[in-house]
Wavefront OBJ file of the C-alpha trace (Angstrom):
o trace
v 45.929 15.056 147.787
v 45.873 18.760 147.023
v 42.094 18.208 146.600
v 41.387 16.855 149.243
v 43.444 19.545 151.642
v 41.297 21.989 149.894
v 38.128 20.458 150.492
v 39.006 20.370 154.543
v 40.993 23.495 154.687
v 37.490 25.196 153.298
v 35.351 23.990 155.793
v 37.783 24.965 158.699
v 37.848 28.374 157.360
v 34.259 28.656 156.244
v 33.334 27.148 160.088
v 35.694 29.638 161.691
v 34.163 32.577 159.679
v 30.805 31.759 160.905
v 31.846 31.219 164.222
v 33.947 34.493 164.045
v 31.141 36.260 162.271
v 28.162 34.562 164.469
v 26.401 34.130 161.201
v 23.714 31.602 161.559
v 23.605 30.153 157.951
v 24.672 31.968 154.811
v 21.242 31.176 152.808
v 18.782 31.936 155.701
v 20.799 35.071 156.280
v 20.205 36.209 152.291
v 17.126 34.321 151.278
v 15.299 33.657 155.055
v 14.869 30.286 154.313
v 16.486 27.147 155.893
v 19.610 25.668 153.562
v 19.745 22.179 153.400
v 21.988 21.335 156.071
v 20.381 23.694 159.006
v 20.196 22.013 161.777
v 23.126 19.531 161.625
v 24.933 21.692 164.113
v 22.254 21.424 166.877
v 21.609 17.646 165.770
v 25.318 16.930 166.552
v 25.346 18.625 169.886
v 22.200 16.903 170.830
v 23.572 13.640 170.325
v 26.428 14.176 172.039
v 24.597 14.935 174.847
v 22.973 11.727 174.444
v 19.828 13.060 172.957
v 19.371 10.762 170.241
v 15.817 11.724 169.106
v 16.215 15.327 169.829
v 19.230 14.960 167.427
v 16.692 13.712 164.407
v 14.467 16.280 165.221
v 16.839 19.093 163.991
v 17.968 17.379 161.316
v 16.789 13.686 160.007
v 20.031 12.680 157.811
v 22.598 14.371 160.726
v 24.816 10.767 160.436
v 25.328 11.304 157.025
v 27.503 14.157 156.975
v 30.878 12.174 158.236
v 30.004 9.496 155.841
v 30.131 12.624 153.131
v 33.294 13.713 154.088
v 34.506 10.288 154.229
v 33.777 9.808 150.718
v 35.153 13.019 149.737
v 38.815 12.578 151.585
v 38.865 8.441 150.379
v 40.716 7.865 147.747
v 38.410 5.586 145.236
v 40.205 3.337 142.781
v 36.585 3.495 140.595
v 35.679 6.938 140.497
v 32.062 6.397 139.251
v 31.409 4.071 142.394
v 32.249 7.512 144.157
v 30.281 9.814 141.844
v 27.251 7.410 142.079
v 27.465 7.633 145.905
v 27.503 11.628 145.973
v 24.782 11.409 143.872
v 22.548 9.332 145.941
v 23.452 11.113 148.850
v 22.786 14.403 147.399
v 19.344 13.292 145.951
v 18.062 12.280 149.520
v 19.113 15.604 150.782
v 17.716 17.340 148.148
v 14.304 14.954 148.789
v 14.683 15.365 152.584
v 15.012 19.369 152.463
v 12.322 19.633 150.301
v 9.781 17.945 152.343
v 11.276 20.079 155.068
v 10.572 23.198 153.418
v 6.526 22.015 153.106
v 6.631 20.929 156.769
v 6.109 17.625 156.065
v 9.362 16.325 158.186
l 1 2 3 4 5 6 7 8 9 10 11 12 13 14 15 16 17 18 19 20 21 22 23 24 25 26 27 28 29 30 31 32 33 34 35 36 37 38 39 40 41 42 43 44 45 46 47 48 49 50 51 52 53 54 55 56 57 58 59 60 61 62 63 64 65 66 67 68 69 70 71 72 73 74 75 76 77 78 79 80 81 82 83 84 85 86 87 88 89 90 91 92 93 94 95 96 97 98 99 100 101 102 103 104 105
């Protein structure tokens, strides 16, 4: 439980420092390149202004954040079932920001 407090009680404070700070993105702030989540913002409000392909234009796996902090705040009886899913998550971000970096996406 303590875990999982932290996990959410991080991103509220990281969001409200950015927000505070009106810091686009830590990594394209430092390194001027995209991270692999820029763009999820702008996807989000897209779609909920019913923009649905305007939403995947900013950022392709947008949907899949929830399901990651879903996964991260659900309590799994088989913790490898939960380590596997990460995993495969976090290799088709890693394969999605890559081809984003070589404009090919």
């Amino acid at each position: 439980m303590k875990n999982k407090l932290f996990i959410l009680g991080s991103i509220c404070l990281l969001s409200l420092f950015l927000y505070v700070t009106k810091t686009r993105c830590f990594i394209y702030c430092i390194f001027h390149i995209q991270c692999p989540t820029c763009g999820m913002t702008r996807a989000w409000i897209s779609l909920l202004k019913g923009h649905i392909l305007e939403a995947f234009t900013y950022h392709p796996l947008f949907l899949l954040g929830p399901i990651v902090i879903i996964i991260l705040v659900y309590d799994f009886k088989d913790s490898q079932k939960k380590d596997r899913l990460l995993i495969i998550i976090s290799s088709i971000f890693f394969i999605v920001y890559v081809l984003r970096l070589l404009n090919v996406c």
